[in-house]
N, CA, C and O of each residue as an XYZ file, in Angstrom:
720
protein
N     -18.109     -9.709     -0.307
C     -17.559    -10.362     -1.479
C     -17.367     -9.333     -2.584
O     -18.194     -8.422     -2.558
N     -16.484     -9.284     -3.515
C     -15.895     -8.571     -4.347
C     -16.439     -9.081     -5.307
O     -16.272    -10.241     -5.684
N     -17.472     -7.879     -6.026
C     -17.857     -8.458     -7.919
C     -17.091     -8.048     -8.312
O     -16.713     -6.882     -8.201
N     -16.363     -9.426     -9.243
C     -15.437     -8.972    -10.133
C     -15.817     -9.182    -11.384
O     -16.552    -10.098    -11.755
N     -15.143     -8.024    -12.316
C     -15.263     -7.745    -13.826
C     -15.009     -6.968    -14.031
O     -14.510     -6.331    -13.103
N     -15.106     -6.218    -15.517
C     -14.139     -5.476    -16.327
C     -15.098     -4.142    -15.774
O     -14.576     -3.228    -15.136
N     -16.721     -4.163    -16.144
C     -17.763     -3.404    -15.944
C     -17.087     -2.575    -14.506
O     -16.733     -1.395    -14.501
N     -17.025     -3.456    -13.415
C     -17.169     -3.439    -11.909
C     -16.021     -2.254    -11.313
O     -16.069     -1.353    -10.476
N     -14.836     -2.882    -12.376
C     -13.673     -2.136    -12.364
C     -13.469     -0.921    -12.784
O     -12.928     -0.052    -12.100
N     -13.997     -0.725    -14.256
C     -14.327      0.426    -14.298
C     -15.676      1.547    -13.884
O     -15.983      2.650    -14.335
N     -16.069      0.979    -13.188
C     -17.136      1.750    -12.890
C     -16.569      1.984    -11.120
O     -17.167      2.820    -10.443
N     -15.800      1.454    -10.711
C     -14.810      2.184     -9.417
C     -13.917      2.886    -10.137
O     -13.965      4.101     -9.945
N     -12.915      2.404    -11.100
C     -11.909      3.758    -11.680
C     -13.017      4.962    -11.800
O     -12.653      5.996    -11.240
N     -13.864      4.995    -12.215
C     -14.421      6.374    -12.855
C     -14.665      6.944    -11.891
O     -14.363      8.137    -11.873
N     -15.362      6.292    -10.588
C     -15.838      7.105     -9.508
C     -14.105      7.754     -8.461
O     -13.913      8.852     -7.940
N     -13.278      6.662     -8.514
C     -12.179      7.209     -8.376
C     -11.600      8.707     -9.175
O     -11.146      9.656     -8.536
N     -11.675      8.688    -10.061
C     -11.233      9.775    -11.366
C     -12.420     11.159    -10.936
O     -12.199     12.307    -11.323
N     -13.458     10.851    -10.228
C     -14.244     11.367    -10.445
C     -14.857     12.565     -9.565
O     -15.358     13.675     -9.745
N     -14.407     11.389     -8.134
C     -14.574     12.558     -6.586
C     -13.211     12.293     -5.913
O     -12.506     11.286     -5.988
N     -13.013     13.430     -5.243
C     -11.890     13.324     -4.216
C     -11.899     12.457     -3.155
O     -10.752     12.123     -2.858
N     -12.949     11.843     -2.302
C     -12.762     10.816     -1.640
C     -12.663      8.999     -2.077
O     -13.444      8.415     -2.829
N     -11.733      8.524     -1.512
C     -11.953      7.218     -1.914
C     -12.884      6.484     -1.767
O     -13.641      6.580     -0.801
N     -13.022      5.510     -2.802
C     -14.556      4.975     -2.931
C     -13.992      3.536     -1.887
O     -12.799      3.251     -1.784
N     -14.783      2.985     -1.391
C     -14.209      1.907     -0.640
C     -14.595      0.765     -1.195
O     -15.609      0.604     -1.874
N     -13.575     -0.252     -0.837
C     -12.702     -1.327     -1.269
C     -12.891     -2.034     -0.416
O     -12.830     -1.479      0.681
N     -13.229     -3.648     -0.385
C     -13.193     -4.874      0.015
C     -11.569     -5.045      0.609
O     -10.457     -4.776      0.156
N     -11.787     -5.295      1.138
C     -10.440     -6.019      2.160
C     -10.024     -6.853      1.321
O      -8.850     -7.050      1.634
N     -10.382     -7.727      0.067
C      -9.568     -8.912     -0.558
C      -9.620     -8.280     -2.093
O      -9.340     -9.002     -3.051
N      -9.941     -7.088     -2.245
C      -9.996     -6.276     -3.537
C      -9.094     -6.632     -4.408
O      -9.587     -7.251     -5.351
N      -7.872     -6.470     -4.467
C      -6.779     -6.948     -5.290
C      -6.394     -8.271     -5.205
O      -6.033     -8.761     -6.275
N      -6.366     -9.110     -4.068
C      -6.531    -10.459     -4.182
C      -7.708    -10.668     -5.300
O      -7.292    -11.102     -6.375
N      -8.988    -10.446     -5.217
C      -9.964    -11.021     -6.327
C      -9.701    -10.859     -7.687
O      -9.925    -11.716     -8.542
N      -8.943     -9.100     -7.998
C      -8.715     -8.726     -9.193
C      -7.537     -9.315     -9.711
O      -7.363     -9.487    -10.917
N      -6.532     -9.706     -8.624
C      -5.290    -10.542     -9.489
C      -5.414    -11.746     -9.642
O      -4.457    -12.450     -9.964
N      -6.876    -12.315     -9.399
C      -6.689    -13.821     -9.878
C      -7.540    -14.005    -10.995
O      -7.559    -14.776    -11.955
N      -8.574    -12.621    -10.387
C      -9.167    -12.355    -12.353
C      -8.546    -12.369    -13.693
O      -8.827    -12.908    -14.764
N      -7.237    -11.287    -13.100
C      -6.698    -11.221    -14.303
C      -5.346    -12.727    -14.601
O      -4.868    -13.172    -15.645
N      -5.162    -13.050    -13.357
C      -4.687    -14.652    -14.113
C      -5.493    -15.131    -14.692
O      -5.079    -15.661    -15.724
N      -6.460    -15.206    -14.534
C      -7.629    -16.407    -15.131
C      -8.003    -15.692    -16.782
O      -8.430    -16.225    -17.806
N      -7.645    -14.361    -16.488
C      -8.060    -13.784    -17.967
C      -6.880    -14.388    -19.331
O      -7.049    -14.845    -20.462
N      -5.670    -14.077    -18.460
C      -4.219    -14.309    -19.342
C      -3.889    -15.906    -19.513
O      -2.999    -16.361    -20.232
N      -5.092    -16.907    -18.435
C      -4.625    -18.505    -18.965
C      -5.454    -18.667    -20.315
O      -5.131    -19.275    -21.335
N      -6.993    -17.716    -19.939
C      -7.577    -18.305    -21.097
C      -6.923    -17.765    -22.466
O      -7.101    -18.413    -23.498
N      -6.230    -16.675    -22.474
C      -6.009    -15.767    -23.586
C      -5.103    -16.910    -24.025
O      -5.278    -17.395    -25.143
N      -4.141    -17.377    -23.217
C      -3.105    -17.922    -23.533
C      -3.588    -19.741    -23.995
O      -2.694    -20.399    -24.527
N      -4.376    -20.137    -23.863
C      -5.271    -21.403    -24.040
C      -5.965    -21.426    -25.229
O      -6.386    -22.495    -25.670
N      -6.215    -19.935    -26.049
C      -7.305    -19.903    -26.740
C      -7.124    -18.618    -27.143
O      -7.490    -17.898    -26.214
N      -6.737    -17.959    -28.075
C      -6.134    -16.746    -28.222
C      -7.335    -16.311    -29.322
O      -7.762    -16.984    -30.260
N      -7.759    -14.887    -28.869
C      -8.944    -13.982    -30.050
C      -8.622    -12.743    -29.628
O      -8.096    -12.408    -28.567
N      -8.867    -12.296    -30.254
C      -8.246    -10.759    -30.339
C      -9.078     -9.964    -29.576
O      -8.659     -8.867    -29.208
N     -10.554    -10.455    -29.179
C     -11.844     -9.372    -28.337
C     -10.481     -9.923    -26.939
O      -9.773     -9.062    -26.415
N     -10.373    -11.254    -26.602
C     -10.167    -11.689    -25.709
C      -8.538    -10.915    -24.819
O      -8.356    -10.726    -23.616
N      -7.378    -10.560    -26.291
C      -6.490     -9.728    -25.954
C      -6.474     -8.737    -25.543
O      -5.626     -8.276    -24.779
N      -8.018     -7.877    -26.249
C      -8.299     -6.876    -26.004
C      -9.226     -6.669    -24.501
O      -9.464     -5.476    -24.312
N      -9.647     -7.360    -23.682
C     -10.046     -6.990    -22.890
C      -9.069     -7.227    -21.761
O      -8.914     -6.453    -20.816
N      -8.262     -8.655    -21.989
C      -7.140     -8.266    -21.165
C      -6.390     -7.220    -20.882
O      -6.008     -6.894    -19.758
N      -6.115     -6.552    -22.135
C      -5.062     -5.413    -21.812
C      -5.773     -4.395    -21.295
O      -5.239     -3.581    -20.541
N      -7.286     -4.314    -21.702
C      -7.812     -3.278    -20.899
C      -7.932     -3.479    -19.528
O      -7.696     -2.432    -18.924
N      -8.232     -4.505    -18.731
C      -8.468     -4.891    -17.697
C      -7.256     -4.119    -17.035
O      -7.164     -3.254    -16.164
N      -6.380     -4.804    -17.824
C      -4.515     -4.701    -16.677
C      -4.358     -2.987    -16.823
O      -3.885     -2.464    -15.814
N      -4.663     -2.148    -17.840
C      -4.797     -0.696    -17.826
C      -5.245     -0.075    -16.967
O      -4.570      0.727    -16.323
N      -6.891     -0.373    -16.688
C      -7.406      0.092    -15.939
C      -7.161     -0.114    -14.313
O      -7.254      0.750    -13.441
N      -6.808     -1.559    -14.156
C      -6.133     -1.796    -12.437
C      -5.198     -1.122    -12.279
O      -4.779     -0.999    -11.129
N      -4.608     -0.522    -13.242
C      -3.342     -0.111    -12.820
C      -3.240      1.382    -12.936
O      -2.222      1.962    -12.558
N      -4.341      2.066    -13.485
C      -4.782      3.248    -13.446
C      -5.235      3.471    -11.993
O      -4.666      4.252    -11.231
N      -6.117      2.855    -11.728
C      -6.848      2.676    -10.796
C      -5.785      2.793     -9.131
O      -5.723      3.547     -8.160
N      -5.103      1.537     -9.624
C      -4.100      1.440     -8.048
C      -3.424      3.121     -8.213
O      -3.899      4.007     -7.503
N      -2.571      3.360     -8.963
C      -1.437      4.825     -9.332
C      -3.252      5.941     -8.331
O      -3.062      6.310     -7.172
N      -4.172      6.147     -8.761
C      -4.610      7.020     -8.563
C      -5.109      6.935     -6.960
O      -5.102      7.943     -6.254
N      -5.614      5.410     -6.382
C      -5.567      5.494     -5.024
C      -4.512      5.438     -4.089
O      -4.679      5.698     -2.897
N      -3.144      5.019     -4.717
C      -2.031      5.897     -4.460
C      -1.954      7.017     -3.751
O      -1.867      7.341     -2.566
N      -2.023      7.649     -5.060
C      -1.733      9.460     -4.633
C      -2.898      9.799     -3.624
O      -2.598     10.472     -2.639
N      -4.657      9.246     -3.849
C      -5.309      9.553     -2.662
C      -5.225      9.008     -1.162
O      -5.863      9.650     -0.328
N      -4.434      7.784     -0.690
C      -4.013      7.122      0.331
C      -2.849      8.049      0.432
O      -2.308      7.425      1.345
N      -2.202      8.842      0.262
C      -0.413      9.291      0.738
C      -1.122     10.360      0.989
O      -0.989     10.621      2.185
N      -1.951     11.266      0.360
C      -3.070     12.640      0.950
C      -3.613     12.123      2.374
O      -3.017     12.533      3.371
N      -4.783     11.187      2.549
C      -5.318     10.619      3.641
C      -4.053     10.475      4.501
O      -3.931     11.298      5.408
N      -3.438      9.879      4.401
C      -2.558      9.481      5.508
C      -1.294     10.747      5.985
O      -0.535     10.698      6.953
N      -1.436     12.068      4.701
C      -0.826     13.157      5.496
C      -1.666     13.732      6.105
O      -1.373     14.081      7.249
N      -3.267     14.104      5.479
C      -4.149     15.070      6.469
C      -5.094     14.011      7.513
O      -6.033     14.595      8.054
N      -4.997     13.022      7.738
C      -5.275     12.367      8.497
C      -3.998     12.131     10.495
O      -4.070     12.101     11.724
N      -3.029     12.041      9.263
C      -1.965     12.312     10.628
C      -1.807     13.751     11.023
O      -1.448     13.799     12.200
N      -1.934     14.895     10.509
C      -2.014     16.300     11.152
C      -3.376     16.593     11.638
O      -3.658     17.568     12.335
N      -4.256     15.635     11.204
C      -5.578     15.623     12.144
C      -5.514     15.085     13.302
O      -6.215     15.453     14.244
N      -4.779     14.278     13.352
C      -4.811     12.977     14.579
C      -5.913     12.096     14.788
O      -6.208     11.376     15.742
N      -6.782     12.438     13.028
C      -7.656     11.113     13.128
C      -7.248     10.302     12.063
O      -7.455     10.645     10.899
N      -6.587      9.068     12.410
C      -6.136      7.898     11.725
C      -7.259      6.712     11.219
O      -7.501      5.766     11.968
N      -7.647      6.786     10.443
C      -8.133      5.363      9.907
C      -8.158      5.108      8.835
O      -8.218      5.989      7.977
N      -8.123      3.977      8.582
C      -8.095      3.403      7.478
C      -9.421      2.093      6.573
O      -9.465      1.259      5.668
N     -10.390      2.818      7.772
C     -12.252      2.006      6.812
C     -11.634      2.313      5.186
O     -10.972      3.231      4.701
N     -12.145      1.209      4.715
C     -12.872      1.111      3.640
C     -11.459      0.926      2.333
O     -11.652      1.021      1.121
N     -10.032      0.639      3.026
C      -9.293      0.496      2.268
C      -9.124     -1.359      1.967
O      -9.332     -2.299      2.735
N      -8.747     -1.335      0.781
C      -8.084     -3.254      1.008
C      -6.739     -3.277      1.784
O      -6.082     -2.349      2.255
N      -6.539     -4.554      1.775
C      -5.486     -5.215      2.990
C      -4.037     -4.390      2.095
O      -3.564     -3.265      2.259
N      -3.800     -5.054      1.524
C      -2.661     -3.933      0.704
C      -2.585     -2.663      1.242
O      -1.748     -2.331      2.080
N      -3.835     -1.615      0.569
C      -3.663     -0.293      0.820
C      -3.620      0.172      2.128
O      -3.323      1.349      2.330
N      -3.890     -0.627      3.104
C      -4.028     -0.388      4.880
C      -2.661     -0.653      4.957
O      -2.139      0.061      5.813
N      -1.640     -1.630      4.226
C      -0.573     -2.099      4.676
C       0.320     -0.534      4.544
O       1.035     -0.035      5.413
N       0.090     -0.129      3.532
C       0.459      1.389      3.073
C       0.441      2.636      3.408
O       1.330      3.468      3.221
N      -0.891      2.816      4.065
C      -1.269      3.574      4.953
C      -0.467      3.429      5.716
O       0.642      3.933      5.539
N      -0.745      2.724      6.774
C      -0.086      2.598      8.309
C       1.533      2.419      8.238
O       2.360      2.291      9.141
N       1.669      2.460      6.823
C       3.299      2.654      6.955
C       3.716      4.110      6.326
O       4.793      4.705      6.280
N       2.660      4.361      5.955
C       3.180      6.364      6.088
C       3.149      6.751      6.882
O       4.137      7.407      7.214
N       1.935      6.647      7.859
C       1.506      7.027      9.202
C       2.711      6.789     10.101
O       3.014      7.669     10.906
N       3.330      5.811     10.036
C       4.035      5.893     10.665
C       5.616      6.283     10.194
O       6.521      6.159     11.018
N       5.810      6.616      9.239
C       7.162      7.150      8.569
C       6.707      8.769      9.125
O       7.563      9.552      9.537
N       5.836      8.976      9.088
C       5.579     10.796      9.172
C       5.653     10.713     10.629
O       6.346     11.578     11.165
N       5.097      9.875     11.361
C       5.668     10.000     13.014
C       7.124      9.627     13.675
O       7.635      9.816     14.779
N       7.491      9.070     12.583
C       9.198      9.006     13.188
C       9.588     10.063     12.579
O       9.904     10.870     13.453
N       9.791     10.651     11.222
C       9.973     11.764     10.433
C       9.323     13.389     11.435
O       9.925     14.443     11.233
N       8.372     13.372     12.223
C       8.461     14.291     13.035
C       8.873     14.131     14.330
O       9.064     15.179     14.947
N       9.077     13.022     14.954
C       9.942     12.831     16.198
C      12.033     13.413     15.454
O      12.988     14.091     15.831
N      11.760     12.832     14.668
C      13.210     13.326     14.019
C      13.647     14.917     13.832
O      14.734     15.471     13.994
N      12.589     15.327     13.501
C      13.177     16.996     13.214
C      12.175     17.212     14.715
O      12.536     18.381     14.848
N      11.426     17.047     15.660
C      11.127     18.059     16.887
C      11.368     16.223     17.605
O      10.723     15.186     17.446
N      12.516     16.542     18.340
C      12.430     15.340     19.273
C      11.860     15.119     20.438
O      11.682     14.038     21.000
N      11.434     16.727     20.958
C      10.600     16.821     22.195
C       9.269     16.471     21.931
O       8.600     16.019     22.860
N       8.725     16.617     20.708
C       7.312     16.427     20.585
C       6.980     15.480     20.710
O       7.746     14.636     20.245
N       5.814     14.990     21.316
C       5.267     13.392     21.901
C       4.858     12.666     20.564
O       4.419     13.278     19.589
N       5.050     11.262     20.614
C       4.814     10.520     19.802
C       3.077     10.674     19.558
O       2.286     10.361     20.447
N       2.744     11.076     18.536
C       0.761     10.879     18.082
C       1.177      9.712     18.053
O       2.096      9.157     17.452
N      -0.344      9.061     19.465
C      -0.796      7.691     19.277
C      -1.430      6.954     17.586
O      -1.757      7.657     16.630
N      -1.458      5.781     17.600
C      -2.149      5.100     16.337
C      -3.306      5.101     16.253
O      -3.837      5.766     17.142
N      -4.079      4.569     15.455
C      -5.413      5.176     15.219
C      -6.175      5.440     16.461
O      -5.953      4.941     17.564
N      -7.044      6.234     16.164
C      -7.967      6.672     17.581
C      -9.669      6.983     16.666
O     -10.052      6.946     15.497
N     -10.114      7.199     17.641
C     -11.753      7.150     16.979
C     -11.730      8.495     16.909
O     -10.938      9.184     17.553
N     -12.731      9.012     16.003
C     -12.973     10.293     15.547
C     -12.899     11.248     16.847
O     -12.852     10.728     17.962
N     -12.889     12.786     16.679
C     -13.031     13.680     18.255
C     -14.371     13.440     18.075
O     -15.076     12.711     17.377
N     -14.536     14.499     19.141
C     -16.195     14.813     19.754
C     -16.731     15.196     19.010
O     -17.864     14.784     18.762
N     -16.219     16.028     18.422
C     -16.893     17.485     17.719
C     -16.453     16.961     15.803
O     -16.362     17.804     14.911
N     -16.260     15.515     15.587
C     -16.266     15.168     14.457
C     -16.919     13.520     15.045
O     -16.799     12.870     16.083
N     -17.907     13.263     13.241
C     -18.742     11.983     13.273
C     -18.185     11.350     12.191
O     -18.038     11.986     11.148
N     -17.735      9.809     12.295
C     -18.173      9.064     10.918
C     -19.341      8.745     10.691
O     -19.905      8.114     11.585
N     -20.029      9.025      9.571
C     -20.899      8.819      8.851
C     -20.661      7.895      7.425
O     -19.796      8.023      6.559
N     -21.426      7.225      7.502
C     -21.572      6.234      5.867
C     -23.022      7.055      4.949
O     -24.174      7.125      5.377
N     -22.540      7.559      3.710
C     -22.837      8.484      2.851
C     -24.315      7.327      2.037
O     -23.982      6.216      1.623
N     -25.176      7.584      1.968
C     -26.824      6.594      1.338
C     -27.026      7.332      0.193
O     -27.337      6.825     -0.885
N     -26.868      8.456      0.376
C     -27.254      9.086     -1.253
C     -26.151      9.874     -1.481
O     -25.360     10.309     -0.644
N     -26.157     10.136     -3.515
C     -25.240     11.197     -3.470
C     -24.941     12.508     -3.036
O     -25.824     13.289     -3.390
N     -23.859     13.137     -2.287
C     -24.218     14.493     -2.030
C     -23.021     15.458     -2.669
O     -21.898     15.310     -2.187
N     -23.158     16.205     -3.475
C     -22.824     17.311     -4.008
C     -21.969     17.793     -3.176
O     -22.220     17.685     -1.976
N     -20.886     18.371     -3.557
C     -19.808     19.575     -2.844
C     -20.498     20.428     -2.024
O     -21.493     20.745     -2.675
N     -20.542     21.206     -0.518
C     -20.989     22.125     -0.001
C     -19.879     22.540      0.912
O     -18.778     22.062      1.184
N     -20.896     24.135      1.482
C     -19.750     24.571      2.318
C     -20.307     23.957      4.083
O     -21.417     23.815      4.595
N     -19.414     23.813      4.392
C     -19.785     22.778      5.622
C     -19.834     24.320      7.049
O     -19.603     25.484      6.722
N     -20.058     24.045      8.010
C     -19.777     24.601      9.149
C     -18.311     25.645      9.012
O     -18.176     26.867      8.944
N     -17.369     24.529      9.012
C     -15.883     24.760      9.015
C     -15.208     24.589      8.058
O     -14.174     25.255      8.009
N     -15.457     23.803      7.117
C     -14.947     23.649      5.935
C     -15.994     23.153      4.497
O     -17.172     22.798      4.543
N     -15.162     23.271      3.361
C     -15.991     22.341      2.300
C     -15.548     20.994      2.573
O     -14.442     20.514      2.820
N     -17.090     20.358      2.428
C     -17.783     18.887      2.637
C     -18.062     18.732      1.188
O     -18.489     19.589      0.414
N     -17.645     17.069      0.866
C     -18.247     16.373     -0.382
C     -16.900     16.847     -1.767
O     -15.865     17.513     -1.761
N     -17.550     16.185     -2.642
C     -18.731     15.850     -3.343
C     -18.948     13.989     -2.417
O     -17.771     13.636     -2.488
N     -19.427     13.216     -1.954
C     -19.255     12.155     -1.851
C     -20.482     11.179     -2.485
O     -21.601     11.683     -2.583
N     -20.281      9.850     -2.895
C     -20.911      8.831     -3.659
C     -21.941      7.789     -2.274
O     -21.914      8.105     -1.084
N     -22.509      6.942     -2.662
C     -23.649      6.536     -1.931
C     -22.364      5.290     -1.382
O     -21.697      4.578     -2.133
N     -22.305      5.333      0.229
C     -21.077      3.874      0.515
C     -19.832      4.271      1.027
O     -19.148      3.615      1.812
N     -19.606      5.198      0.628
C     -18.294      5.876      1.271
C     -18.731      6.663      2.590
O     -19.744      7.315      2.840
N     -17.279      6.278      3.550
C     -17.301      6.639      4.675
C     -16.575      8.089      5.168
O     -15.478      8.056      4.610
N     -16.639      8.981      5.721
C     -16.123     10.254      6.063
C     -16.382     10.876      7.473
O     -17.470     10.789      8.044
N     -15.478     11.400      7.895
C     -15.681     11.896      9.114
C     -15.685     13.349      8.615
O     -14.907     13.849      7.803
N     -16.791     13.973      9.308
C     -17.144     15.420      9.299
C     -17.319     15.863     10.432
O     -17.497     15.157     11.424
N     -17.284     17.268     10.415
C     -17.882     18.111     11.608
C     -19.247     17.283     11.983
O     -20.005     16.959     11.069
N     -19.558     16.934     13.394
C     -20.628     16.810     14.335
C     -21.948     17.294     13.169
O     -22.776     16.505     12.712
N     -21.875     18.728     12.866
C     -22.973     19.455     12.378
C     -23.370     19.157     11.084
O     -24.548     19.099     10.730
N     -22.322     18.951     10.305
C     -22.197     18.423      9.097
C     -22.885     17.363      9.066
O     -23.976     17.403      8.496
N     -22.471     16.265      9.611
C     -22.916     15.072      9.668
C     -24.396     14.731      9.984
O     -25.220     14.071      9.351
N     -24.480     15.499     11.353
C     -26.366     15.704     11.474
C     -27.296     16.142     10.634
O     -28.412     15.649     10.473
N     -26.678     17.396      9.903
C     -27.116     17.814      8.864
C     -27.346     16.839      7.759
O     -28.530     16.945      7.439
N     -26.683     15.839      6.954
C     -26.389     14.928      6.312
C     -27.415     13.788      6.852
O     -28.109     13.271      5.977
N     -27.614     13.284      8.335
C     -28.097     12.496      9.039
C     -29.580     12.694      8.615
O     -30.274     11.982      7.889
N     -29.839     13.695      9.174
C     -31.281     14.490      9.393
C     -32.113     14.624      8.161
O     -33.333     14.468      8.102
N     -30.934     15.072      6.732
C     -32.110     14.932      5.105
C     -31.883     13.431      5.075
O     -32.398     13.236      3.974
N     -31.460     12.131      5.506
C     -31.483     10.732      4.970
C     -30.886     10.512      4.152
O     -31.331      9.760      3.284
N     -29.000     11.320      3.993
C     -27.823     11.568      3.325
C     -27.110     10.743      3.366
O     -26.464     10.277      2.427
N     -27.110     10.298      4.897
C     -25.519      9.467      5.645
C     -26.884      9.161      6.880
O     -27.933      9.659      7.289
N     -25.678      7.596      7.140
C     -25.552      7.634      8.523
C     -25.106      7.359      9.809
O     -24.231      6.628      9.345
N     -24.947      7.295     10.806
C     -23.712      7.114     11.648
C     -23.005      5.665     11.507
O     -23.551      4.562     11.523
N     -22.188      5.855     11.422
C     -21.055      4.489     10.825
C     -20.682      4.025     11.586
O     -20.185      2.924     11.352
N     -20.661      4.639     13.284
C     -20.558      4.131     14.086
C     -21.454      3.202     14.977
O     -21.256      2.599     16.032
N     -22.407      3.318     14.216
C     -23.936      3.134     15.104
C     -24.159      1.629     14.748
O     -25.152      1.036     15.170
């Protein structure tokens, strides 16, 4: 279930604004927030005070800050996710999955188009061998991973890392297997 409020909202924008991975989202996320904000604009409109204008407009600011910025981080995911050939889409709402999987798949007709010999990349697939999803329990700070930089990530968010990474992460009581 989705807590909704002004608090709730901004305290995901910030963590959005804040780390490079997306913070995850309820499957009915924007369904809950657009009936919030109807319900905000009948009362405004029923009963008009100026705290009351004013939190409306902040509300509709911040959703809409909010959507523009998981935007630009869903069109990233869904380019280095398709040159990974690991596709998923945990932890997005129904909307933003609708979005996803329609880049994902614009970038696979868009490379069947310029290399026509190259085989169609299947649709989502589960992580490789030698990469784990993990669900993140505490915060962990930016590091240098095995193979790459890992993090910064928030307590709830999901990520696939190197095998080693992840154990590593597993093993201090960081993350833990998301698959499990």
């Amino acid at each position: 279930m989705v807590e909704v409020g002004f608090e709730s909202l901004r305290k995901i924008q910030l963590q959005e604004r804040n780390y490079a991975a997306l913070v995850n989202l309820d499957e009915d996320f924007y369904t809950a927030y657009s009936d919030y904000v109807a319900l905000q604009q009948k009362q405004l409109s029923d009963k008009f005070s100026f705290d009351s204008a004013m939190t409306f407009e902040s509300t509709r600011k911040l959703l809409s800050d909010l959507m523009r910025r998981r935007q630009q981080k869903i069109l990233l995911k869904a380019i280095r996710d398709f040159q990974g050939g690991e596709v998923s889409s945990t932890g997005l709402a129904k909307e933003e999955k609708e979005l996803y999987t329609s880049v994902i798949r614009l970038l696979s007709e868009y490379e069947q188009s310029v290399n026509p010999s190259k085989a169609v990349k299947p649709a989502p697939q589960p992580p490789a061998r030698n990469r784990l999803e993990v669900r993140i329990l505490a915060e962990v700070p930016e590091f240098v991973g095995v193979k790459e930089t890992v993090g910064p990530f928030k307590p709830e968010q999901t990520a696939v890392l190197d095998a080693e990474d992840a154990k590593l992460l597993i093993e201090q009581g960081m993350a833990r297997d998301a698959t499990a």
